[in-house]
MIPADREN-993520 format. One line per 2 residues: number of its first residue (from 1); for each residue x, y, z of N, C-alpha, C, O. Coordinates in steps of 0.2 Angstrom, whole numbers, plus 5000, padded with zeros to 4 digits. Atoms other than C-alpha are relative to their C-alpha. Layout:
N
NUM	X Y Z X Y Z X Y Z X Y Z ~ ...
END
This chain:
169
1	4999 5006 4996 4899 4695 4919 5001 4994 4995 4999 4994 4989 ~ 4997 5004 5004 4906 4681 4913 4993 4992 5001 4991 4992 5007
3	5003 5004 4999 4895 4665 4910 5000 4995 5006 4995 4991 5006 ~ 4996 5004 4994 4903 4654 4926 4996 5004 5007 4994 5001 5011
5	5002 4997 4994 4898 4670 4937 4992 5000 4998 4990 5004 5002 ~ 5006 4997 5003 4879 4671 4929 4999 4994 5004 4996 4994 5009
7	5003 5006 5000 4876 4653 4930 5002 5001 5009 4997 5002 5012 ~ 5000 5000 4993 4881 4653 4949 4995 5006 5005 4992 5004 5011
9	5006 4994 4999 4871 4668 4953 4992 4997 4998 4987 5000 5000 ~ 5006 5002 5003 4857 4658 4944 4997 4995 5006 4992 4995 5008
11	5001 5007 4995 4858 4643 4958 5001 5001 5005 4999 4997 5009 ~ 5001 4998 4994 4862 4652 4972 4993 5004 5001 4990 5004 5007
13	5007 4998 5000 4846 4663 4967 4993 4993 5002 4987 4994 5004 ~ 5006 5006 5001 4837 4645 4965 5001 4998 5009 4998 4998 5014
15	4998 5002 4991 4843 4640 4982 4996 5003 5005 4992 5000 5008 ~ 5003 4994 4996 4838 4655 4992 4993 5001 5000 4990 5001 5006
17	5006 5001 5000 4820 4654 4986 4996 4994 5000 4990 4995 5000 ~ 5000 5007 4998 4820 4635 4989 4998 5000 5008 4993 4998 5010
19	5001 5000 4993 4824 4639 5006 4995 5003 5004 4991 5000 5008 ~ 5007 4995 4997 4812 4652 5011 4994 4998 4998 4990 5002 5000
21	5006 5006 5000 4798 4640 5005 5000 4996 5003 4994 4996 5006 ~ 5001 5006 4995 4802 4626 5016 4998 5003 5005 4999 5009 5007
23	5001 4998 4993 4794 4625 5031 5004 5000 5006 5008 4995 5007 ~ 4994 4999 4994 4803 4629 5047 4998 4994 5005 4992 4993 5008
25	5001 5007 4994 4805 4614 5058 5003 5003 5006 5007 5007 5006 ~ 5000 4998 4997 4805 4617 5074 5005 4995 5002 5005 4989 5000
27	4995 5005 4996 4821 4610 5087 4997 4998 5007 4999 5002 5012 ~ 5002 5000 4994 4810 4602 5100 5003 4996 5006 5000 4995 5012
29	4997 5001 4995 4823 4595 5109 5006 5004 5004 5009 5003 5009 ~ 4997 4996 4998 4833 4609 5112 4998 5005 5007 5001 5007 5012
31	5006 4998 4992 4819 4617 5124 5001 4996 5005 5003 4999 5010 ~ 5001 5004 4997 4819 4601 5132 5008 5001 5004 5008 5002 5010
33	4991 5003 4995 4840 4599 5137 4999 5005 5003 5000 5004 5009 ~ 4996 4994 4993 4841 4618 5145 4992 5003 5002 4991 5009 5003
35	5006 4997 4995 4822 4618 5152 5001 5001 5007 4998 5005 5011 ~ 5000 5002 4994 4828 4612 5167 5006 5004 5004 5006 5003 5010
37	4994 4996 4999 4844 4625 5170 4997 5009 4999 4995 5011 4994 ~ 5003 4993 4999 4840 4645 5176 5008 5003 5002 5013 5000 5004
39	4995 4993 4997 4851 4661 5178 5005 5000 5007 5004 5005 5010 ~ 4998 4998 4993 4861 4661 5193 5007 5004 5000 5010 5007 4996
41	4994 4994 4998 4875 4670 5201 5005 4994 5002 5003 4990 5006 ~ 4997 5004 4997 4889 4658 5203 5008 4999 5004 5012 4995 5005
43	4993 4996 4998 4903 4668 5209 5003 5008 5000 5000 5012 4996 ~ 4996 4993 5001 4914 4684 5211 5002 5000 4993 5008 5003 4991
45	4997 4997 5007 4914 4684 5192 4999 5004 4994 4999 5002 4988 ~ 5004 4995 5003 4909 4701 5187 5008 5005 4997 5014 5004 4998
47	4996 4995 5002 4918 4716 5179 5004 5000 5006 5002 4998 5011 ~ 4997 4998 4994 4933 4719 5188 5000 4994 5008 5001 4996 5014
49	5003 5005 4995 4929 4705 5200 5008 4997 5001 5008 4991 5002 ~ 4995 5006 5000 4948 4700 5201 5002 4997 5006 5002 5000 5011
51	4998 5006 4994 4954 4685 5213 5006 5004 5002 5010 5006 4999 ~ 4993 4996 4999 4966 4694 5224 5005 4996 5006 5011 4997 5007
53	4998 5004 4995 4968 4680 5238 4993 4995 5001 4987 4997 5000 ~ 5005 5004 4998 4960 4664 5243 5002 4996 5006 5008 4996 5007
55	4997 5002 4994 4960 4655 5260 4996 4993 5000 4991 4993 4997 ~ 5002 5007 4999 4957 4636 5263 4998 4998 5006 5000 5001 5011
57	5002 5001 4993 4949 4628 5277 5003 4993 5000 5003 4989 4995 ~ 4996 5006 4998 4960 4615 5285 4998 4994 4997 5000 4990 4993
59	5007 5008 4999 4945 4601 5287 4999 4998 4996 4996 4992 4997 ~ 5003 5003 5006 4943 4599 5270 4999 5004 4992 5001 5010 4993
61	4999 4995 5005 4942 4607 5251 4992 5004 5000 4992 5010 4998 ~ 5005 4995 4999 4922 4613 5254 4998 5006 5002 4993 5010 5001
63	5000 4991 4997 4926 4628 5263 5006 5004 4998 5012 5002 4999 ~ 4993 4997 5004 4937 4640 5254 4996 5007 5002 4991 5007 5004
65	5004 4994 5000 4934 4659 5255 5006 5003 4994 5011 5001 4992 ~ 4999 4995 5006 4938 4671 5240 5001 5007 5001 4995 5011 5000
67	5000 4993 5002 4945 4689 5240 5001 5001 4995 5004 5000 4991 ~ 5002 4996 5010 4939 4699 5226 5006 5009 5000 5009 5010 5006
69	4997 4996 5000 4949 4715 5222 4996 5008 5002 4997 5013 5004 ~ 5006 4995 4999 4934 4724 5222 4993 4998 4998 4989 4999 4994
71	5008 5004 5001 4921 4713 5225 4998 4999 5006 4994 4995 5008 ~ 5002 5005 4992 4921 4710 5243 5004 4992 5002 5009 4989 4999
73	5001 5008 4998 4922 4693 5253 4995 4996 4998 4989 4997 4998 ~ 5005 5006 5006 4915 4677 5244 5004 4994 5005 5010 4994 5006
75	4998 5007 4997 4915 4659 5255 4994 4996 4997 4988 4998 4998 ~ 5003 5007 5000 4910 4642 5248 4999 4995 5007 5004 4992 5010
77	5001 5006 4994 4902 4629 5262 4999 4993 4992 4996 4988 4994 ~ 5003 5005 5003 4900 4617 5246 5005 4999 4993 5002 4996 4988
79	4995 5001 5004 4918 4617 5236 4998 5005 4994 5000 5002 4989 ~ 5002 4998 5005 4911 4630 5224 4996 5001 4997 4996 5005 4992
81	5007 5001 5007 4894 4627 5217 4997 5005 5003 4992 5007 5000 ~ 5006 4993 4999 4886 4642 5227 5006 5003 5006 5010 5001 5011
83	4996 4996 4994 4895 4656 5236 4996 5006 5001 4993 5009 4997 ~ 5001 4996 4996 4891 4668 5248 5004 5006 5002 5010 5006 5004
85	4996 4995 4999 4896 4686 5249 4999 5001 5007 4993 5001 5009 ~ 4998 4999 4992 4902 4689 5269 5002 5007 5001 5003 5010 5007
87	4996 4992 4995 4909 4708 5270 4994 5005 4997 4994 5011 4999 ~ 5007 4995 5003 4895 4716 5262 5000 5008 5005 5003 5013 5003
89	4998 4996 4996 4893 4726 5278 5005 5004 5003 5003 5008 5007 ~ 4994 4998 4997 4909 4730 5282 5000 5009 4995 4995 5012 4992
91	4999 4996 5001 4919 4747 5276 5003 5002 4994 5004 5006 4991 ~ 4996 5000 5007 4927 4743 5263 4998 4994 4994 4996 4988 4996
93	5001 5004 5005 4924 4734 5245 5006 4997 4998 5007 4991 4995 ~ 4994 5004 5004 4941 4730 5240 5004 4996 5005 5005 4998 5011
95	4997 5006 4996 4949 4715 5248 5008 4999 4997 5010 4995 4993 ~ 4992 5004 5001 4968 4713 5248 5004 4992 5002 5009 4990 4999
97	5000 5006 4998 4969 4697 5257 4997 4994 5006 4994 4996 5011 ~ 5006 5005 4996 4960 4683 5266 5007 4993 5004 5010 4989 5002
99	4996 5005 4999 4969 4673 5280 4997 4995 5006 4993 4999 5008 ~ 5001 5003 4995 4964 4660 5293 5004 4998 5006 5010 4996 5005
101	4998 5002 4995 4969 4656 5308 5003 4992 5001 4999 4988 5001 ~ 4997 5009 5000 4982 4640 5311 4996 4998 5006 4992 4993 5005
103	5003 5002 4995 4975 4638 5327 4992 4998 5002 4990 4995 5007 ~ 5005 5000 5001 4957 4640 5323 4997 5004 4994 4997 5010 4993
105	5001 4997 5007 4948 4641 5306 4996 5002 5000 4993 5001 4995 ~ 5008 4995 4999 4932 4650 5312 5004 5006 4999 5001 5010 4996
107	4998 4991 5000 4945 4667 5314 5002 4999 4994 5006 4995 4991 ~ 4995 4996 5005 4949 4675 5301 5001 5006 4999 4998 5010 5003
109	4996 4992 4999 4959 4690 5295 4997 5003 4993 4996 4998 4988 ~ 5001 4996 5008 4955 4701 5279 5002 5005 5003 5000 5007 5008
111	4995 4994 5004 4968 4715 5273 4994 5003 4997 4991 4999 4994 ~ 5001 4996 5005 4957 4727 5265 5005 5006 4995 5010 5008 4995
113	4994 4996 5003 4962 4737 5251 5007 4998 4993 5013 4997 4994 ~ 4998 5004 5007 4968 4730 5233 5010 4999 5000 5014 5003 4999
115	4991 5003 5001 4987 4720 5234 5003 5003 4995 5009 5005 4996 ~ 4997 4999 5009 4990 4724 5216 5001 5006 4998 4998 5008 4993
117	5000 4994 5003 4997 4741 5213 4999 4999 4993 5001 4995 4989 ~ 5001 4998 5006 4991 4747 5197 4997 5007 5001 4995 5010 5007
119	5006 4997 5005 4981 4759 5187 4995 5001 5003 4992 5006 5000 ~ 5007 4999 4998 4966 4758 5197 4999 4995 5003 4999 4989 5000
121	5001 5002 4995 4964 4751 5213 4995 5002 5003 4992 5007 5002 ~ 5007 4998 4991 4951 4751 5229 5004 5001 5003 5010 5000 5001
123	4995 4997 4994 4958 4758 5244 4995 4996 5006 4989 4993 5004 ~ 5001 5004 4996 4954 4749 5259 5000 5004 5007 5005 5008 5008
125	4999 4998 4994 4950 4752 5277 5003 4997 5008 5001 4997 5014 ~ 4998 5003 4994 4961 4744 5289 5000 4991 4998 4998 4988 4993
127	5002 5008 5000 4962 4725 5294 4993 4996 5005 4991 4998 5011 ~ 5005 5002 4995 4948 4716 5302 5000 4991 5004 5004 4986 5003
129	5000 5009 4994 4944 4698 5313 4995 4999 4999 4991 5003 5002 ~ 5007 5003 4997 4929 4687 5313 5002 4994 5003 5006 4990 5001
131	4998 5007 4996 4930 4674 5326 4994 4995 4999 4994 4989 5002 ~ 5003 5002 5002 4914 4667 5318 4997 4999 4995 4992 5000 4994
133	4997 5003 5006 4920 4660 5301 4994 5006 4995 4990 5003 4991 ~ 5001 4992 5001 4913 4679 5295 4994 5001 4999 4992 5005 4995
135	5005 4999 4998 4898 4678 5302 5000 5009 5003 4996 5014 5002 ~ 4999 4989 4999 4903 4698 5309 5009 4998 5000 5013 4994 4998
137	4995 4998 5001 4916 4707 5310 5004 5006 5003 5000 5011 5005 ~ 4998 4992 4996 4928 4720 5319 5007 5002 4997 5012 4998 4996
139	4997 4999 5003 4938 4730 5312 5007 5002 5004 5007 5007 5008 ~ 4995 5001 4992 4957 4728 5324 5005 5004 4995 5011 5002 4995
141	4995 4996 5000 4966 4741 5316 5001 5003 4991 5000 5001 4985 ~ 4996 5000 5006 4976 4751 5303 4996 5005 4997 4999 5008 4992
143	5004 4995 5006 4962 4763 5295 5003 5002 4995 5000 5001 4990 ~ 4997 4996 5005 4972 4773 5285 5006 4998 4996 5008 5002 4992
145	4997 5004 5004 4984 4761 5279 5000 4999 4992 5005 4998 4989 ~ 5001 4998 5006 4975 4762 5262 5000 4993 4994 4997 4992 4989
147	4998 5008 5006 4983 4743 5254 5002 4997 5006 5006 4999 5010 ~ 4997 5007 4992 4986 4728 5267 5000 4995 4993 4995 4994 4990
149	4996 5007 5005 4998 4714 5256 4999 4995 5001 4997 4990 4997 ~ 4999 5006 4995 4998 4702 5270 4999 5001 5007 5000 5005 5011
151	5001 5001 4991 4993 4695 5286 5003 4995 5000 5005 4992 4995 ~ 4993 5007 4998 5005 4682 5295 4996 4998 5008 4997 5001 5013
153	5001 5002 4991 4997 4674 5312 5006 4996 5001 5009 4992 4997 ~ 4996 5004 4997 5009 4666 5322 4998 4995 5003 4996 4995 5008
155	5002 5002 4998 5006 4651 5323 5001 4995 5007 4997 4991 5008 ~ 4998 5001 4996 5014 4646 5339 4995 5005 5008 4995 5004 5014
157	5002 4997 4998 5003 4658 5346 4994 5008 4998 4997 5012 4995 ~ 5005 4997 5007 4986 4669 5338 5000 5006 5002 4996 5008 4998
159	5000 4997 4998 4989 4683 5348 5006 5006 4995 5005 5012 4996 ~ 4993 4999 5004 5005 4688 5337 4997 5000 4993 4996 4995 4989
161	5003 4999 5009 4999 4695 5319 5005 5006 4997 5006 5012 4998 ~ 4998 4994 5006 5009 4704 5306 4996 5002 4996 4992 4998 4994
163	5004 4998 5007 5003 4714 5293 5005 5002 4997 5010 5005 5001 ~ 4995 4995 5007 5013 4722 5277 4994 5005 4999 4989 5002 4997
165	5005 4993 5003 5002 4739 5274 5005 5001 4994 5011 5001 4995 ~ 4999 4996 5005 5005 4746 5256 5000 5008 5003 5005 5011 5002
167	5001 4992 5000 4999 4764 5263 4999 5002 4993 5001 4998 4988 ~ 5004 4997 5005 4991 4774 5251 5005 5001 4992 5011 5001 4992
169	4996 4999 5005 4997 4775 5233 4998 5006 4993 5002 5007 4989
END
């Protein structure tokens, strides 16, 4: 070793044993800033959890709902800060799209059944309707359809709905 590497190895040794003598100070305000903040769930944002469709409520930006790809339906009453999973119950986990109604934003429409061709999809059971902002649910068709892209209400009239089905892939 050359004298340059000795002598450095000498004072990083001195240092090292400096350190580990000193006594350990504690950071007692760091307890203090995140005593007051817990764990929560603050969203559809888990594995796999991808946005596949979101719907707005006319009224205002507080009510939004969130289709997951494979996560279900998620509705904020509070612009975000806590959301609610809504299809739980239902038949299907994979949500292809989430629409509302022009004429009234308590119905709504969900596609089940993942938009995004790839690799690895959910398949989905049909399209469904809540007329009490997805408080329930029924499911108005399409079962075997497999991927629903899109729903369309007419809004000159709510009686009149297209759908795009993918069908199975």
């Amino acid at each position: 070793m050359t004298r340059l590497s000795v002598r450095s190895a000498l004072v990083l040794l001195a240092a090292a044993a400096l350190s580990a003598q000193a006594p350990a100070q504690e950071d007692s305000t760091a307890g203090d800033v995140f005593s007051g903040l817990s764990i929560r769930n603050i969203g559809p944002a888990v594995t796999s959890g991808r946005i596949s469709d979101f719907a707005m409520h006319p009224d205002g930006w507080q009510i939004y709902y969130a289709a997951t790809a494979s996560g279900g339906l998620w509705k904020t009453s509070n612009g975000g800060i806590t959301w609610k999973p809504i299809f739980d119950g239902e038949g299907s986990y994979s949500i292809g799209v989430v629409e509302l109604d022009p004429n009234d934003a308590d119905t709504v429409w969900v596609g089940t059944g993942e938009n995004n061709a790839q690799r690895s999809v959910g398949f989905g059971d049909g399209v469904y309707r809540s007329d009490d902002a997805g408080k329930s649910w029924r499911n108005m068709g399409l079962r075997d359809s497999g991927h629903i892209g899109s729903v369309v209400i007419d809004p000159r009239d709510s009686d009149i709905v297209y759908v795009a089905a993918h069908g199975p892939l």
